[in-house]
KEBA-959549 format. One record per residue (C-alpha): x, y, z. Coordinates in steps of 0.1 Angstrom, whole numbers, padded with zeros to 4 digits, always signed. Each point is the difference from the previous one (the first is absolute). Layout:
BEGIN
XYZ
...
# end
This chain:
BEGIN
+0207-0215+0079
+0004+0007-0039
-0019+0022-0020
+0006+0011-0038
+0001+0034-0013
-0008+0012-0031
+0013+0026-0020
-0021+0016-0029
-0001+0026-0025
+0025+0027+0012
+0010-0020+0032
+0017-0022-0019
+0030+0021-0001
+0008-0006+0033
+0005-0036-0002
+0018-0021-0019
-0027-0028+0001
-0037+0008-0008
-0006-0026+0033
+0017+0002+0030
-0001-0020+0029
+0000+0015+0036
+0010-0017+0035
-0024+0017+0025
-0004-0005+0041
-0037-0018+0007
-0025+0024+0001
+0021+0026-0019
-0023+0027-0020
+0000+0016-0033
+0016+0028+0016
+0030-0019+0014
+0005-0019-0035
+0004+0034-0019
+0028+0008+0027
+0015-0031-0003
+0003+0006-0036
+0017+0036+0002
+0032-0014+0008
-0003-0027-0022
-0008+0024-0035
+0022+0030+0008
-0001+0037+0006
-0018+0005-0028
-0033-0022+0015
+0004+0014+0027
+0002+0039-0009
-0031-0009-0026
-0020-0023+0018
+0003-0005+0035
+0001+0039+0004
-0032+0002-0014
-0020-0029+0014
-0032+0023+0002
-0001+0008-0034
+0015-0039-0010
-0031-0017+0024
-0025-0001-0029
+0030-0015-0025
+0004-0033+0022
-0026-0028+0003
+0008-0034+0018
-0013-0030-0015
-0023+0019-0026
-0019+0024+0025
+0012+0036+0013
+0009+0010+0034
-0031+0024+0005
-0013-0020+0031
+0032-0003+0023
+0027+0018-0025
+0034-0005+0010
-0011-0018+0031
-0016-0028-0022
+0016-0035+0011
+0017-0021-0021
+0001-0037-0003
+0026-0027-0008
-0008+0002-0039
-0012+0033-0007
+0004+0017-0030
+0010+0043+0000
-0008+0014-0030
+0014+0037-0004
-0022+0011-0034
+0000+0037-0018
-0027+0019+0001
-0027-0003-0023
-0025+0027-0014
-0030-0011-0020
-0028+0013-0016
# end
């Protein structure tokens, strides 16, 4: 299956494109995607990101809505979107 992931705010420097699309196995979760895109993005992703995927969890939504429910274990579908979004504060 294909999903797309987006890249936003300070991800964006990981990717050359602000959308990229990913080749997953059926069934696949959000968890396996961000694996599968370590190797793709580089040491850098991987050192930042996927070393950190407690603290990243509440920076990554799929289509729209955030992984509280199932977290990394969410499942994906041909046609989701990943979002990986900054942080936000407001007040």
């Amino acid at each position: 299956m294909e999903v797309t992931v987006r890249f936003l705010g300070p991800f964006e420097q990981y990717s050359t494109q602000r959308e990229l699309p990913l080749d997953l196995p059926e069934d696949a979760t959000v968890g396996v995607a961000m694996q599968a895109l370590g190797p793709q993005l580089g040491e850098a992703f991987q050192e930042e990101v996927l070393n950190r995927l407690s603290q990243v969890r509440r920076m990554v939504l799929v289509n729209g809505a955030s992984l509280l429910a199932h977290g990394w274990d969410t499942r994906l579908a041909n046609g989701d979107t990943i979002s990986l979004v900054p942080p936000t504060a407001g007040g």
